[in-house]
N, C-alpha and C positions, 0 to 999 in steps of 0.2 A: 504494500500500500504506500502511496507516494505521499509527504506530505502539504497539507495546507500553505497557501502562502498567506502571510496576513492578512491581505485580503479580502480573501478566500474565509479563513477563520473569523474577522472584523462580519462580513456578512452572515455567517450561519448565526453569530451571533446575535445581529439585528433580527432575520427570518425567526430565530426562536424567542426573541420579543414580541414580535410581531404576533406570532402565535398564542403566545400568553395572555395579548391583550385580547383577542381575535377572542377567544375561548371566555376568557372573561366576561366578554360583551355577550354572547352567544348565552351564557348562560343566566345574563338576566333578563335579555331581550323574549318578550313575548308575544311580539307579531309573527306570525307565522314566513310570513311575505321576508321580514329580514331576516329571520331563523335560517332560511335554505340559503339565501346570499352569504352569510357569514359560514356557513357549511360547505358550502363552493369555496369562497375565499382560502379558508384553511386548509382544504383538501390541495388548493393550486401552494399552500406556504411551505404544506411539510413534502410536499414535491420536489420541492427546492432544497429540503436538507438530506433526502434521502430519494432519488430518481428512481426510479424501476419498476 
């Protein structure tokens, strides 16, 4: 496994902020309508820290 460049590491780290907030919204949000956008969005965050 090759490693991160800074980057590379500086981003996964924002991406898993990203997702923290992402989730935390998610989990007080009770429209339905933003419930699936923010379930989309995350699905495209944690894509970005783990591809495949």
């Amino acid at each position: 496994m090759t490693q991160k460049t800074g980057a590379q590491l500086q981003a996964d780290w924002i991406t898993h902020g990203n997702i923290a907030r992402m989730q935390a919204q998610l989990d007080r949000e009770t429209n339905a309508g933003k419930r699936k956008v923010l379930e989309e969005l995350l699905v495209e965050q944690r894509k970005l820290i783990s591809p495949g």
